[in-house]
N, C-alpha and C positions, 0 to 999 in steps of 0.2 A: 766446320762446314757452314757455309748459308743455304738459303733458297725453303726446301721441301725437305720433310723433317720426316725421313717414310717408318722411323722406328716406333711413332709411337702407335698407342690403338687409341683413336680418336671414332667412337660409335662406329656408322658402315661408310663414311665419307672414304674416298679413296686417299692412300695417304699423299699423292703428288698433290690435293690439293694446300696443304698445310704448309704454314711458314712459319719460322722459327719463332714468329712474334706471335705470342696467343692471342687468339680473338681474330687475326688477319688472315685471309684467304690468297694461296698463289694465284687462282685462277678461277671461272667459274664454269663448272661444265656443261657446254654447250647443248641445249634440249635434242637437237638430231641425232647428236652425235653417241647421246647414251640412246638413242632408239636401241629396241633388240635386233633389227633386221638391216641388211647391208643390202641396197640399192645397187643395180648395174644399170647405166646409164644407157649401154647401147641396148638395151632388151627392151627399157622403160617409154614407151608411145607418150609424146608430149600431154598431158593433163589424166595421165590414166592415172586411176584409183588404185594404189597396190593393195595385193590380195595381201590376206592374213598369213597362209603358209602354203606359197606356190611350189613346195618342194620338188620342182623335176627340172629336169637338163631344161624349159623353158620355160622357167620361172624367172623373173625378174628382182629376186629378194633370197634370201637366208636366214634363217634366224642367227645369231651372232650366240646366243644360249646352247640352240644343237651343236654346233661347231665346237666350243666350249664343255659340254657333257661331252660327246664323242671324244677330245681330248685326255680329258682331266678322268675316264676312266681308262683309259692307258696308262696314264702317268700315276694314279693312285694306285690303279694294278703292278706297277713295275718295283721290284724288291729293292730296285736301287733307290728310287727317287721316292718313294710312300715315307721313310722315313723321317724327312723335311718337313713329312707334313703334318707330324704328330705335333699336340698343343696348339696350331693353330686352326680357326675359324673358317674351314675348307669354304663353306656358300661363300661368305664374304670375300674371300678370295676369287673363287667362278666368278660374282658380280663383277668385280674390277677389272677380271679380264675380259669381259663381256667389255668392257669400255674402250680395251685395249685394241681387242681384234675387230670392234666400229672401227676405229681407225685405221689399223692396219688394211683391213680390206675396203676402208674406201679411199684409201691412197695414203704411204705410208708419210707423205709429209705431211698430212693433218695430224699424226701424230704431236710434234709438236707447233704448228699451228693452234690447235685446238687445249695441246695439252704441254704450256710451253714448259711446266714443270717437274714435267714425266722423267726417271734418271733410275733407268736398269741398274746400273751401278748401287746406285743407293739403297733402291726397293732390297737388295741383296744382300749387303753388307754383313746383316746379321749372322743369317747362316753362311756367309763363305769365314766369318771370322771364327764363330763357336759350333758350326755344325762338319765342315770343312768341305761346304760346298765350292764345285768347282765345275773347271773345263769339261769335263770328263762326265758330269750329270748334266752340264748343258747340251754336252754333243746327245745324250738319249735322248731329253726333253726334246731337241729338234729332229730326233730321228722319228719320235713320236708324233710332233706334228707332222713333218711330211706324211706318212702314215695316215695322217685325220684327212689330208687333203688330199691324197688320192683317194680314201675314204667317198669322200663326199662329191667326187671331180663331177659328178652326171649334176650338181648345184651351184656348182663353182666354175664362172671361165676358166680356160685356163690361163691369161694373163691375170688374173686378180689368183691363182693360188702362185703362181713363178712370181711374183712380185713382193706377195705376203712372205714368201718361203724364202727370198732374198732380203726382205728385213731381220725375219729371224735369225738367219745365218748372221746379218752383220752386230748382233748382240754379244757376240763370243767373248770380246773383250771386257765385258763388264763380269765376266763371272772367273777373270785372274786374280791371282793374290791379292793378299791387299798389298801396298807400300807402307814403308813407316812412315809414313805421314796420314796416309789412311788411318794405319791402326789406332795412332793419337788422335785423331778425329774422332774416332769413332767412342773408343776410351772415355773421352771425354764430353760425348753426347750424350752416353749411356748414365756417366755418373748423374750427368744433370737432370734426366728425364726418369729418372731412377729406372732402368731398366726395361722400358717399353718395349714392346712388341716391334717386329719386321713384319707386314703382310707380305708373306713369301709367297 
């Protein structure tokens, strides 16, 4: 494998930003884009000040953390999917997807725009190789976020949650088997980096 090396645990940097070369950065992420709050452009009055936490159907922002908590306490509640999540660094994880769903919900092609690094596939690898994550945990994790976002709809257009909830779905493919060419990759990323961490 080249590019973004998401197995190891590098401090709380996000792992898409790291490349295989030490010391070099894929990318560097853009200060808007880690804000905590996600901007809707047609609510937002040319030069207005956004408020701190406008939480109601006409509010013009979200926090990108409530979205995120609201989530991630489904998904740590559910008997199927908590289990992924023993051993690792639960906050560190929430922060990174705070980074994720910036993008997601301010348009999912700034994804990688912003984050040309980013590779579901990879972030994953770990646990679909030794925990035997798969299809089957992704379809609840998405069942859960739909759930967040009707959750939250009186905060959320409804084109920015149909939009978000159409990126998610098209994730599905990265949580299939591996190939055998995968598994040698992987194999042999693990020997070299002696066994580092997936932020799952």
């Amino acid at each position: 494998m080249t590019g973004s090396t998401p197995f190891d645990n590098d401090g709380d940097r996000p792992s898409w930003e790291r490349t295989s070369e030490p010391g070099k950065s894929a990318m560097k992420r853009a200060p808007s884009t880690r804000a905590s709050h996600a901007r809707f452009a047609e609510d937002v009055p040319d030069g207005a000040e956004h408020a701190a936490k406008p939480h109601n159907r006409h509010g013009n922002e979200i926090s990108m953390k409530k979205i995120v908590d609201v989530l991630y306490m489904k998904v740590l509640g559910d008997p199927l999917l908590a289990p992924f999540f023993q051993d690792f660094d639960v906050k560190r994880i929430k922060n990174q997807q705070e980074v994720v769903m910036a993008m997601v919900f301010g348009g999912a092609d700034l994804l990688q725009t912003e984050l040309p690094g980013f590779d579901m596939r990879r972030l994953h690898m770990r646990p679909i190789m030794e925990r035997g994550l798969g299809v089957s945990h992704w379809q609840v994790y998405v069942n859960h976020f739909k759930a967040t976002l009707d959750e939250l709809a009186d905060e959320l257009p409804a084109e920015k949650r149909a939009s978000a909830l159409h990126w998610m779905k098209s994730t599905k493919d990265a949580f299939k088997p591996l190939t055998p060419d995968e598994v040698l990759d992987y194999e042999a990323y693990k020997a070299a980096s002696k066994g580092g961490k997936c932020p799952f």
